[in-house]
N, C-alpha and C positions, 0 to 999 in steps of 0.2 A: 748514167747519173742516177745515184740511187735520193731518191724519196720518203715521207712518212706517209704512210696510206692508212686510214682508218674507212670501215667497213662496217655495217650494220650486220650481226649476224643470228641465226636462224632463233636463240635465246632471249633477242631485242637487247645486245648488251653490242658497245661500239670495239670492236678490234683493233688494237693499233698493230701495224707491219712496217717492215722497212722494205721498201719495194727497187726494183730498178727496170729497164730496159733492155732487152740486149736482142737487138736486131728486129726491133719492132714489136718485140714478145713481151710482154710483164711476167716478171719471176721475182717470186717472194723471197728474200734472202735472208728474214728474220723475223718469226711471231714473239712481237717484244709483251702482249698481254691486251684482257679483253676489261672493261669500264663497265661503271655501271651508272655513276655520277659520274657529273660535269670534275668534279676536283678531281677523282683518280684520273680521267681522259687526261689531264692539264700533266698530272703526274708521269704517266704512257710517253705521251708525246714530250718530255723532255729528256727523259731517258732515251726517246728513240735517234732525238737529236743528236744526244751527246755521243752514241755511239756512229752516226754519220759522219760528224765532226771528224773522230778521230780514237776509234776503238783503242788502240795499241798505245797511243799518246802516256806518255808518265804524267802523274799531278804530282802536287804536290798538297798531302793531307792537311788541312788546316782548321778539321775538326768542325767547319761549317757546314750544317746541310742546303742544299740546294734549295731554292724558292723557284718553282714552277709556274711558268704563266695556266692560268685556267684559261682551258678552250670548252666549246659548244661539243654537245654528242650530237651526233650523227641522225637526220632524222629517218624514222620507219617508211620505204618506200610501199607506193600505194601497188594497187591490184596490176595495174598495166608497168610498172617497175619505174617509175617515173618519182624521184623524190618530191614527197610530200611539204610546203611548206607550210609555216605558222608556227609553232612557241619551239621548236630546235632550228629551223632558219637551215638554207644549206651553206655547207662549207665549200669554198673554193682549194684548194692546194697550193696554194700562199701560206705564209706563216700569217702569224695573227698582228694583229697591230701592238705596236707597243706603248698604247694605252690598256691595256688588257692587264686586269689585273691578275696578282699573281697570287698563287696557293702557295700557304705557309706549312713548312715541314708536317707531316703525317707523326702522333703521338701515341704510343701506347697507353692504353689508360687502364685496363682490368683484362688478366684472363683469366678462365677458369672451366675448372670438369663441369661444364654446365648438363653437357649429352649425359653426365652417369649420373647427375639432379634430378635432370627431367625424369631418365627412365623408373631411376627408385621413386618416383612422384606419381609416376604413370600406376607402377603396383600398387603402391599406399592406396591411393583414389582407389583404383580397380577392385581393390578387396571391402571397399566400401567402409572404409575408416573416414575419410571425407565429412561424412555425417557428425565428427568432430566436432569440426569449423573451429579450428586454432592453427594458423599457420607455424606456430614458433611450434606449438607440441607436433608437428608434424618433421619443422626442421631437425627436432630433435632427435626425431624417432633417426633419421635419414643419420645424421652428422655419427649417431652409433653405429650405424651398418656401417660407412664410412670408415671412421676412424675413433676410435671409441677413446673418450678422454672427459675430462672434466665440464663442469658449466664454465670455466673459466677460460678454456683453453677452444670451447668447442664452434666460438667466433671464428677464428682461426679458420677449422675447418670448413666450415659455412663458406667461408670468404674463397678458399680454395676451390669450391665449387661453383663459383661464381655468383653465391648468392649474399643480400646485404643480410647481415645476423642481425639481429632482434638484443638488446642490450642485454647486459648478466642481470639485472636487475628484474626485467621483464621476464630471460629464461625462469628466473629461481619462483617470480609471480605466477609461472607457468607450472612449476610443480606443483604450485598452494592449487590453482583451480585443478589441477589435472586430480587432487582426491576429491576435494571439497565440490567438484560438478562430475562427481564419478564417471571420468574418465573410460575408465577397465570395465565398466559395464557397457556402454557403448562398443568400444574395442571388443568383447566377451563375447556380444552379441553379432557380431560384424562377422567375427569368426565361425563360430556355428552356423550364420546362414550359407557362409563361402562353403566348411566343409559339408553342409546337406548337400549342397547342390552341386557339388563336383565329387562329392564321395558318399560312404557310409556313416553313419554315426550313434552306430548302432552296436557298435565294440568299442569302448576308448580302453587306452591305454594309460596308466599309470605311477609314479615313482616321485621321490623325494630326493632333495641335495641338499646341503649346508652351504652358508655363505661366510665368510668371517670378519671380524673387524678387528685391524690395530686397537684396541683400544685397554686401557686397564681394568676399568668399572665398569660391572654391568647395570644395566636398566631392565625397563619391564618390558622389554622386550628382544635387547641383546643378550643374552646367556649365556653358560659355559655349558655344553650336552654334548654329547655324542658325536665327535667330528670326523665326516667320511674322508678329510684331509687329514687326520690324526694331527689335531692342533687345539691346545687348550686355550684360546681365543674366545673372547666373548662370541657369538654367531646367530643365528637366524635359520629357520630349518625352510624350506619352499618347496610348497607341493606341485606339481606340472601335470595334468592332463592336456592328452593330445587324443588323436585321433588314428586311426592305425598306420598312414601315414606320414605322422610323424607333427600333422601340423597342430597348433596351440589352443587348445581350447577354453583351457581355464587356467587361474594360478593364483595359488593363495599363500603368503608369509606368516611362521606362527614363533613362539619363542623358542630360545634356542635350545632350550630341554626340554621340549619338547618330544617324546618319541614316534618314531616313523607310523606306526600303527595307529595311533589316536588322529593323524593327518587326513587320512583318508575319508575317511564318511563327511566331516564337514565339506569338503571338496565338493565330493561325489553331492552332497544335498543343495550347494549353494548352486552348482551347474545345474542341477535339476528346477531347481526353484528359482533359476534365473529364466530358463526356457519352457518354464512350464509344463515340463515330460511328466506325463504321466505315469503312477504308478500301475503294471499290468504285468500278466503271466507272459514271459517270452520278451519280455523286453532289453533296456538298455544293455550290456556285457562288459563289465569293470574288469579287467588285465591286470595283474603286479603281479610282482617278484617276491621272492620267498621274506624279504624285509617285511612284508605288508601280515604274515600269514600270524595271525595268532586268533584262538578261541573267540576271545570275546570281539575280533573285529569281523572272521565270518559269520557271526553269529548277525552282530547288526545289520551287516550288509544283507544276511539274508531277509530279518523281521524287515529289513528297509524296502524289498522286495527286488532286491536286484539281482542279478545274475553274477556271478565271478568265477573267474579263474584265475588261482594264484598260485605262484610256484612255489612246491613244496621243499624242505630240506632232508640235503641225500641223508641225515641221522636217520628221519620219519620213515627209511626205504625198507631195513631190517624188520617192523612191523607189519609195514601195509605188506610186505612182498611175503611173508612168516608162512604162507601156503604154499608160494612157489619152488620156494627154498627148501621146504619140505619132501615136496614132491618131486622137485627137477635140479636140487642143487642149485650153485651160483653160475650154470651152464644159460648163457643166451645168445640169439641170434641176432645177427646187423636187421634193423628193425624191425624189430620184437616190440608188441605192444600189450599190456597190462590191466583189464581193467577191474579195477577190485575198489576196496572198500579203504578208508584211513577213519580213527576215533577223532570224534571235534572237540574231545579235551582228555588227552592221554591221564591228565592227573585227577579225574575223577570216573572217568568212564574207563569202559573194557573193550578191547577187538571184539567185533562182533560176525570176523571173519575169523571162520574155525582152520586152523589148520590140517583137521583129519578130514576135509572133504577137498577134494583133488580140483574141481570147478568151482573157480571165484566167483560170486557172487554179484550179481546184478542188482546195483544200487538204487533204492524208493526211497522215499523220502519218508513211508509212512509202515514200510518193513523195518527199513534202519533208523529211526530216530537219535540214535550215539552217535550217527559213521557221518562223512562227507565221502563224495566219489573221489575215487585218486586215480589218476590213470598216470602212470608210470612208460617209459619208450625208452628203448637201446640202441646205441649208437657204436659201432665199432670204431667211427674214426675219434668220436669223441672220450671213448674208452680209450685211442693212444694218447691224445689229449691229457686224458686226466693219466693215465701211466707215468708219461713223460713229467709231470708235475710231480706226483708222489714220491718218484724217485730223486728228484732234487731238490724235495724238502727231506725226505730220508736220507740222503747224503749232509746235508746240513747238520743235522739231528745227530748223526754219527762222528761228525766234526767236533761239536760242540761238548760230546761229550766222551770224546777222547782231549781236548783243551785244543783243537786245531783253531779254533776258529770262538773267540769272545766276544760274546751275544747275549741277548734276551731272549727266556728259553724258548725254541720255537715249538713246531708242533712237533708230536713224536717223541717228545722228550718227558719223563716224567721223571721228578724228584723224592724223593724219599731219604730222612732224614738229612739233608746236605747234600746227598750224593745222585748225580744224575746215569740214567738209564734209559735205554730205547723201548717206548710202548710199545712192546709187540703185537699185544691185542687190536690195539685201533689200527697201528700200519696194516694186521691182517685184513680188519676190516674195512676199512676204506681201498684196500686193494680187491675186495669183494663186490664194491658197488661201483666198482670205475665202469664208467658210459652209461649209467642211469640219469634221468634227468621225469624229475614228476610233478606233475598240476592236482593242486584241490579244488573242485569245482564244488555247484551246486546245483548243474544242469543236469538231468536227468539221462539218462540212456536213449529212451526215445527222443531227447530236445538236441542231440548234437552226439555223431558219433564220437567212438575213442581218439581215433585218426585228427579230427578237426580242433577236438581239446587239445591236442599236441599243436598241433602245425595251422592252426586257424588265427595266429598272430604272432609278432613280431616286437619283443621286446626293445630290441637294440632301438627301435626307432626314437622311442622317449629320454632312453641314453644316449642319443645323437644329439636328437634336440636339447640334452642338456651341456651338453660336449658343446654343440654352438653357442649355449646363450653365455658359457663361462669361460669358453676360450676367445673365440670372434668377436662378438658382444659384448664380453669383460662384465658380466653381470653381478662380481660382487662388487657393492656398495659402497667403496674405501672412501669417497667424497660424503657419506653421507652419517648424519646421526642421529637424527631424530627421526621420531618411525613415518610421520605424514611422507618426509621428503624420501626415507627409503622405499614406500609403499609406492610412489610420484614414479622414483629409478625402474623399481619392476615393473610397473605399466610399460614404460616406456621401453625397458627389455623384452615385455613382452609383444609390443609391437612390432617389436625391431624382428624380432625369432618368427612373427606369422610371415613377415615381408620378406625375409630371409627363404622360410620354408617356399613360398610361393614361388619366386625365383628360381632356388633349384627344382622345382615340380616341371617346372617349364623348361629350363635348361639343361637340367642332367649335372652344373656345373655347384660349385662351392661359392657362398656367397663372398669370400676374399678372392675364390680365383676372379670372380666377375667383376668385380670393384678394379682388380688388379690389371685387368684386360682394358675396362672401361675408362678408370681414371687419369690416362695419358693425353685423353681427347681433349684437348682445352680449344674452348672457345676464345676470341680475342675482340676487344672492344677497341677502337682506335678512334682517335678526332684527328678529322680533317677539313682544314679552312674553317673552322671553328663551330663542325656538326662532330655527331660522334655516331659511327655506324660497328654496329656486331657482326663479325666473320665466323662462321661455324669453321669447325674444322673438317677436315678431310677426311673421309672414314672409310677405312682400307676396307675390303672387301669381306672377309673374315669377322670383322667387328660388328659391320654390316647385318651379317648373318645372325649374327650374337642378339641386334638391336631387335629385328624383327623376330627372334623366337620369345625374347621379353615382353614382348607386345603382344605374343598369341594366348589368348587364355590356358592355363594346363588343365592336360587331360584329366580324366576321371581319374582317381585311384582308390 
């Protein structure tokens, strides 16, 4: 004769089994599930019932659910194994009386990725944004890593996550305080103290992007300039410093004709004059790409007293290299390295590296007054690289002007009178500088060798982090128009990008792969007998792993 047997077990949660007999023995012949409340116990043991009754039985669906009597849990036996009584009472193996009342159907009421809330909540805090104290600017920051959309839409997302959203009214109140109680200086600062203490910060890195807007009319401070999207859209030009790897340090919005060059020094000063850094010999070391590189911005950068390396362009290479070329032809070797001299304003100054002396010249700042250091480095693979490029813009060039192929004229091609023609000249020359790649610095010979000008940072990092903040994060502005409230969106991009970088520091992973692993985890909220209890979910083993590397602080980089 089989039985329902409930059992207190090693958890302190009550077991219900369906038990029997057979030859004096008890043998369990079904763990129907374990309680934790009196209303799931009521729940167990009616189930357990029903399959006693009569497992195999046909019903007939009638779309009612079942009403459960509530029974008593099971109380905790004492040290000599003797059930304990007082407020659980023991149970006999009788059914219950049928004055005992009954539990009303179990409700779903909310579920939601609460596990991938908390962890992005866990970062946020950890990197010390916390210092805030805005809930909703924080929901905010999260609901972008998440799923990046509008104020209107990003309720929605909140609620997916199992959290109550804060009303459109309060978010958009939340952009007015997020300039007007400067927000990004708090954030700015939070950032710099995470990366001193888990890195260097004594190199940042550099670069600018454009953002664009739908719109017809510009203002004073949407624009029509120079778009790296090749789009004549009113736009916004945004400057990013990072840190070498990669994470967020600063970032400032300017008009959108603004050009790349003039972006830089306010940067570089506001960062300075936010943290305080002193001006001194051997200090801070500002990184960009050859968009940054003109006269009058190394020029400030240096009066500014800072350090730079900026990449130079291969035109500038026929000059600064005008010795070696002399001496050694357009003949180099898989890392060959260069260190010579470049003029800091070709159009008013002279080479002050002679081509009749066969050793280049070891750059002072107070022998060369005209020149900046250049150190120039050869790459064979990057020479097939640029091969493999030249030849299929020459190919194009050649198409174009045989009629194969109607275009706007590319490169390679030059016109004269109507009539188009292949540059010979430049195709030779640029097939003369394939796998050069060269830095203008202002670091001296003894303050850093040639080797470390080359290979002592990592550009792509800041064009990663822009690739995140405008792929993942969706950081241009399309909900917005006025500048407070786009100034409100970049903070908030820019949170989202430190929270972002922190993450993968830690995990090695993509903040969409992680989102995308994480946000399947839904928690579920249920009412039962007319309480409401939250059920975590089950978190495979693998995910597991994921949760706990999220939580380990990341290494140094």
């Amino acid at each position: 004769m089989a039985w329902v047997r409930r059992v207190r077990t090693a958890s302190g949660a009550t077991a219900v089994q369906i038990a029997e007999s057979v030859q004096g023995h008890r043998r369990i012949v079904a763990h129907v599930g374990s309680a934790h409340t009196e209303a799931e116990l009521g729940l167990l043991v009616e189930q357990a019932r029903g399959l006693i009754d009569d497992a195999a039985q046909q019903a007939l669906d009638l779309g009612v659910a079942p009403s459960p009597r509530r029974a008593e849990l099971i109380a905790p036996t004492a040290a000599g194994g003797a059930t304990q009584e007082g407020l659980f009472g023991q149970m006999p193996r009788r059914a219950p009386s049928t004055t005992t009342r009954r539990v009303g159907a179990p409700q779903v009421i909310t579920t939601g990725s609460r596990v991938l809330f908390d962890i992005l909540a866990e970062v946020y805090a950890g990197l010390g944004f916390a210092e805030v104290a805005d809930d909703t600017f924080r929901d905010l920051v999260i609901a972008r890593i998440v799923e990046p959309t509008s104020i209107l839409d990003t309720g929605r997302v909140l609620a997916g996550l199992g959290v109550t959203a804060a009303s459109e009214k309060t978010m958009r109140r939340t952009l007015l305080r997020c300039t007007g109680r400067s927000y990004r200086d708090e954030i700015a600062r939070a950032c710099f103290t995470h990366a001193r203490g888990s890195g260097d910060v004594s190199l940042c890195l550099y670069d600018v992007t454009t953002l664009y807007f739908e719109a017809e009319k510009e203002d004073d401070l949407r624009k029509v300039g120079f778009s790296k999207e090749r789009r004549v859209d009113p736009q916004v030009v945004v400057g990013l410093l990072v840190d070498r790897a990669g994470f967020p340090l600063e970032i400032g919005c300017f008009e959108g004709n603004k050009t790349e060059t003039a972006t830089i020094l306010p940067i570089i000063e506001a960062f300075r004059a936010r943290h305080q850094l002193p001006v001194e010999p051997g200090g801070m070391v500002v990184v960009a790409d050859a968009g940054m590189l003109s006269a009058a911005n190394l020029r400030d950068l240096d009066e500014a007293g800072l350090r730079f390396i900026v990449g130079s362009r291969l035109t500038k290479a026929p000059v600064d290299l005008e010795s070696h070329f002399h001496w050694h032809g357009d003949a180099f070797v898989d890392g060959q390295i260069i260190d010579t001299l470049t003029p800091r304003d070709r159009r008013t100054g002279r080479s002050e590296n002679s081509p009749k002396v066969k050793a280049e010249p070891v750059w002072n700042p107070n022998q060369h007054p005209g020149s900046w250091r250049a150190v120039w480095a050869y790459s064979t693979k990057r020479a097939v690289r640029d091969r493999r490029t030249l030849t299929l813009q020459e190919n194009r060039a050649r198409e174009v002007i045989a009629g194969e192929k109607p275009a706007r004229t590319p490169r390679f091609v030059k016109v004269t009178n109507g009539s188009r023609a292949l540059d010979e000249a430049s195709l030779a020359r640029a097939y003369r500088l394939v796998g050069l790649k060269g830095y203008v610095t202002n670091i001296p010979a003894g303050g850093a060798a040639a080797g470390e000008i080359i290979g002592d940072h990592d550009l792509w990092h800041v064009e990663q982090s822009f690739r995140m903040s405008k792929t993942d994060l969706r950081a241009r502005p399309m909900f917005h128009h006025q500048r407070q409230s786009i100034e409100a969106h970049l903070t908030i991009v820019f949170t989202a990008l430190a929270v972002a970088r922190e993450i993968q520091n830690r995990t090695g992973l993509t903040i969409r792969n992680v989102v995308r692993q994480l946000r399947p985890l839904r928690s579920a909220t249920i009412a039962i007998n007319g309480t409401q209890q939250t059920f975590p979910p089950a978190v495979p083993a693998d995910k597991q792993a994921l949760l706990d590397a999220l939580r380990q602080p990341a290494a140094k980089h």
